[in-house]
C-alpha positions in Angstrom: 10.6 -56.5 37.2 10.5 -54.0 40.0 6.9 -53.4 41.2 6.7 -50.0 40.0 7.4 -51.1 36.3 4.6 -53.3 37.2 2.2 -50.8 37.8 3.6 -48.7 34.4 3.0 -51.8 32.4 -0.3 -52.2 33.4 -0.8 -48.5 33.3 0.6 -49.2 29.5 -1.6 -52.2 28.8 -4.9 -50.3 30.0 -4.3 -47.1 28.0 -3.7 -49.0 24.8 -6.3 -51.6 25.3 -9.2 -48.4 26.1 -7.5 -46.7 23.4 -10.0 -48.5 21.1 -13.1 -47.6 22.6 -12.0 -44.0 22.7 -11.3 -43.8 18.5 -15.1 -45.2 18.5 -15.9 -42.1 20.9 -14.3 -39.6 18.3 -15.1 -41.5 15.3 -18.7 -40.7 16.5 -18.3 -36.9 16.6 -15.7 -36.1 13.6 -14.6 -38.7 10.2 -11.7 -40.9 10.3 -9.2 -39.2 8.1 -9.7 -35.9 9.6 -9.1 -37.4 13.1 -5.8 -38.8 12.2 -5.1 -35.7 10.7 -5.5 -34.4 14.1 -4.5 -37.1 16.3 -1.0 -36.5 14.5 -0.9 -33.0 14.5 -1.1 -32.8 17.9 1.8 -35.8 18.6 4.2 -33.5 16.5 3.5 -30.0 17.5 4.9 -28.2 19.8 6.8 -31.4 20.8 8.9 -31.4 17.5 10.3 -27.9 18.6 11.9 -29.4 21.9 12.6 -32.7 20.9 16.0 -33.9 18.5 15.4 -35.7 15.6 16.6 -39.0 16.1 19.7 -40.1 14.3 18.9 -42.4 11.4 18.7 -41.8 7.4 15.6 -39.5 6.5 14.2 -42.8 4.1 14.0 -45.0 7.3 12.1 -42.1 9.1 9.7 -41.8 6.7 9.6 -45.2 5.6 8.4 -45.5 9.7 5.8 -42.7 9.7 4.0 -44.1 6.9 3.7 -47.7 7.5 3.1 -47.4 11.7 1.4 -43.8 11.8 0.0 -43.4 8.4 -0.6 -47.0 7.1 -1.9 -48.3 10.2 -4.4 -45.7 11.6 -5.5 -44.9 7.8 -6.6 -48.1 7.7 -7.4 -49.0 11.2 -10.1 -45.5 12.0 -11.6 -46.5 8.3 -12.3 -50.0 9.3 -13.9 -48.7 12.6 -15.8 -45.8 10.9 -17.1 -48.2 8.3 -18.5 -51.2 11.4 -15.5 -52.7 13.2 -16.5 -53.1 16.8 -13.6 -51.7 19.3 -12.8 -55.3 21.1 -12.5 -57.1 18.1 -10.3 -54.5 16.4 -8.0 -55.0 19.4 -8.2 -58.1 18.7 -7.6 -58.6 14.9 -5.2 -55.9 15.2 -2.6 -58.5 17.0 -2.5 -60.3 14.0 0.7 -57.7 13.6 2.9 -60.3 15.4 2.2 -63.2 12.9 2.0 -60.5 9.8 5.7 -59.3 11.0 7.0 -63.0 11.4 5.9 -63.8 7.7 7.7 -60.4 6.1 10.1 -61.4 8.3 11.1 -65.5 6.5 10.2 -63.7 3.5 13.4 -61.3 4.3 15.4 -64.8 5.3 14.9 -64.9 8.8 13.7 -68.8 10.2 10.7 -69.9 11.7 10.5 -71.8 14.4 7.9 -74.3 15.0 6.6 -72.3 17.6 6.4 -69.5 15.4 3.9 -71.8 12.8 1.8 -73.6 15.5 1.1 -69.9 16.5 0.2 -69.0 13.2 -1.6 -71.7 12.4 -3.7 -71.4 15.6 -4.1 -67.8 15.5 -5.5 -67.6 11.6 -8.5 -70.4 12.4 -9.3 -67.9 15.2 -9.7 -65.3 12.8 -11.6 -67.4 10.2 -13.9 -68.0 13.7 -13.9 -64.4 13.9 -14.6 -63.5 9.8 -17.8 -65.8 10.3 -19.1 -63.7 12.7 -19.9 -60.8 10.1 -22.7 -63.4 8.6 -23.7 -64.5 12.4 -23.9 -61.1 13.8 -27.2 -59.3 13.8 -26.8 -56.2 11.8 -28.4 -53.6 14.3 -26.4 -55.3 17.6 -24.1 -53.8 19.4 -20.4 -55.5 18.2 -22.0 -56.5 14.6 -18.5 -56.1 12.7 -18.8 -55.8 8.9 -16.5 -57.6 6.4 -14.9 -54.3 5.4 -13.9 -53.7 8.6 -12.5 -57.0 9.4 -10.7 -56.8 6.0 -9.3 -53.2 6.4 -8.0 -54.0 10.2 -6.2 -57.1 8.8 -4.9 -54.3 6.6 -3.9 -52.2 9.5 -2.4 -55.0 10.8 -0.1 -55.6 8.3 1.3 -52.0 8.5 2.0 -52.4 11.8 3.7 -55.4 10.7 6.0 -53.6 7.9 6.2 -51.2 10.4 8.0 -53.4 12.9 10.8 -54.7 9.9 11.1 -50.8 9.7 11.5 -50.3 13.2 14.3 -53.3 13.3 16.1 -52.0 10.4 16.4 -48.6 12.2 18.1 -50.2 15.8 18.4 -48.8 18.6 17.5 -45.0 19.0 15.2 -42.3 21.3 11.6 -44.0 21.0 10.2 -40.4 21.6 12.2 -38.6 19.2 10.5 -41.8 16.7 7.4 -41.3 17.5 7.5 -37.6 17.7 9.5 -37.2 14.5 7.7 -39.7 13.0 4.1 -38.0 13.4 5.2 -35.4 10.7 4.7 -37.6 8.3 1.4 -38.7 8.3 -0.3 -35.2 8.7 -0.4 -33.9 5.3 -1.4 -37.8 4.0 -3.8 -37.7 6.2 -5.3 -33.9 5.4 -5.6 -34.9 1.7 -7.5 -38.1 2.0 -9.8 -35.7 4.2 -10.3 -33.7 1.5 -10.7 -36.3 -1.5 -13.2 -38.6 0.8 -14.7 -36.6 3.4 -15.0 -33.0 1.6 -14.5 -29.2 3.0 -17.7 -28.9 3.9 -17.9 -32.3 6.0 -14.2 -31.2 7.7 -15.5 -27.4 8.5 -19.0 -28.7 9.7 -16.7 -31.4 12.3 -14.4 -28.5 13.2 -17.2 -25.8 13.9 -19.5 -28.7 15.4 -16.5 -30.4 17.6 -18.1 -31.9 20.8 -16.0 -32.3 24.1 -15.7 -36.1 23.6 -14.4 -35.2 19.9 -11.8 -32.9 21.7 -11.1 -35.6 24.9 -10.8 -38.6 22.0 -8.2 -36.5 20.0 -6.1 -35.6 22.9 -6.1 -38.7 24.4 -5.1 -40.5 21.2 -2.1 -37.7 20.7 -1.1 -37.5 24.2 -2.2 -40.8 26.2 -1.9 -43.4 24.1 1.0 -42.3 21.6 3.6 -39.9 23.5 3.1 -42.0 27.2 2.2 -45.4 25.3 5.5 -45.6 23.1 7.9 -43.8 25.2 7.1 -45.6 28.1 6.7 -48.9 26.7 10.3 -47.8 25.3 11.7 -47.4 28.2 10.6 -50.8 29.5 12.3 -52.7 26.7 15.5 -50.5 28.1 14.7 -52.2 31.1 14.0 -55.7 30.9 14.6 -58.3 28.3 12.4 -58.6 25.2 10.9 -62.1 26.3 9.5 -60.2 30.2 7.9 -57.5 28.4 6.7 -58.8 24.8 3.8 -60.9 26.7 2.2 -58.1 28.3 0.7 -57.3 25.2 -1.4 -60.3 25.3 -3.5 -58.4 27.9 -4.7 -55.2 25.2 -7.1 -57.4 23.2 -8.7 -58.4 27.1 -8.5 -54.8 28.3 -10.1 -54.1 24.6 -12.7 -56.8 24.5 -14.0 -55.7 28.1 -13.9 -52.0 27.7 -15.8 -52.2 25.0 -18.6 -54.3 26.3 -18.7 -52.3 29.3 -18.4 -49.1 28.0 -20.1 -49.0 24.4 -22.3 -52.3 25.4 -20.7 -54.3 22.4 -21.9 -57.5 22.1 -19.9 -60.3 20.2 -21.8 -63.2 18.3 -20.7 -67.0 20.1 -18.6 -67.9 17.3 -16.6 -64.2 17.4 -15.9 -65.1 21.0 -14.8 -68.4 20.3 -12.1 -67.2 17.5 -11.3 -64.4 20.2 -10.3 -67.1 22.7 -8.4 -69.2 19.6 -6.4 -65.7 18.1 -5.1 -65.6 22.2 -4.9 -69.1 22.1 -2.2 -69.2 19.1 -0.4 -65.8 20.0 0.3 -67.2 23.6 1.8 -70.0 21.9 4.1 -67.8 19.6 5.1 -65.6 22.8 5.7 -68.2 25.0 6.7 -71.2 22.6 10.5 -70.8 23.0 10.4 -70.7 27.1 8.4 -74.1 27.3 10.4 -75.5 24.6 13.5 -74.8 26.6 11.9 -76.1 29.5 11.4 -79.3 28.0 14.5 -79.5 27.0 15.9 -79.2 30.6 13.8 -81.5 32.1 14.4 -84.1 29.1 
């Protein structure tokens, strides 16, 4: 990998890995629903003007927008709102890459061994993590709730469905996706505002916005979804699957750090144990098939 895909890697890998403490910062000054409302809005207008819509049948589009966009972030800002702390939502959030693996067997695809050591790993780091919301003291900074751990384990498994979606639909413009994509979710989103957070909750947050609201919002649209995706798109253009799939390991880290530093989250013993376990098992899923192969050779 050239050096200055490096540096737009790490560039990636720090925006989404902040990108956690930031929905905490506009969770803080407007509701969850309304801020995906918003956070969409602004990812497909004026950009859907200027950019094609990608070529691929209108069931697959929206199929996309409402399990990554709409699935995932409804459940995902709801989880937060309701006491997930930022670095462990980074965290549990990866649990997309063993969710995906189990849609996928159930669709006929194999597992390797790999795959279920990973798995296997991974889910006794979560159970770690699930016992911090007895451990935790209530009023501490990081004190994650079970409905939060629950409803980003729900997220994840969007994200999941998301990523069969995304292989059904093959190759095509990752910016058109995303862009194109973001329609969907908006008026899903602006309902459940209505039915859960009320007009008068959603006019006080509009007429009350704060600039952190504003900053959150256009960093989510902006920052984390228009250069995330389409950068990270044109990576995998790039560079084979197996160089740039790992990188992602480092988001919960960037996550977990950020968030102590910057909202002074503090994680109970056995939440940082599972933390180190859940990395633990998806290093081995990433990176199973490379030291397999490497065994191989050398026996």
């Amino acid at each position: 990998m050239q050096a200055k895909d490096r540096l737009l890697a790490l560039a990636i890998v720090l925006v989404w890995g902040i990108n956690f403490v930031v929905i905490k910062v506009g969770l803080a000054g407007m509701p969850p629903m309304l801020l995906g409302t918003l956070r969409f809005l602004l990812v497909a207008f004026p950009a859907v003007l200027f950019v094609p819509r990608p070529r691929l049948p209108l069931r697959l589009l929206l199929a996309y927008g409402a399990t990554i966009s709409l699935g995932q972030f409804a459940f995902l800002f709801y989880a937060m709102a309701v006491g997930m702390p930022a670095g462990l939502a980074s965290l549990v959030l990866q649990a997309q890459a063993f969710f995906t693996l189990a849609i996928a067997a159930w669709l006929g695809e194999p597992l390797r061994w790999f795959n279920l050591a990973g798995m296997a790993i991974a889910a006794a780091g979560l159970a770690l993590i699930g016992t911090g919301a007895a451990t935790a003291s209530g009023g501490a900074h990081g004190a994650m709730s079970v409905a939060g751990f629950v409803l980003t384990l729900c997220a994840a498994a969007c994200w999941a469905t998301g990523n069969i979606v995304s292989k059904r639909i093959g190759p095509v413009d990752l910016v058109g996706l995303v862009v194109w994509g973001a329609l969907v979710p908006i008026v899903p989103f602006a309902l459940l505002s209505l039915a859960f957070e009320g007009p008068a909750r959603i006019a006080a947050s509009l007429s009350q916005v704060s600039g952190a609201a504003v900053f959150a919002v256009c960093y989510l649209a902006f920052v984390a979804t228009l250069f995330g995706y389409s950068m990270w798109g044109r990576l995998l253009t790039r560079y084979a699957a197996s160089k740039v799939a790992p990188l992602t390991l480092l988001v919960p880290v960037v996550g977990l750090v950020s968030a102590h530093w910057l909202l002074g989250e503090d994680l109970a013993p056995a939440q940082w144990a599972g933390a180190a376990v859940v990395m633990a098992g998806l290093l081995v899923n990433v990176s199973g098939a490379r030291l397999g192969l490497r065994a191989a050779k050398r026996a």
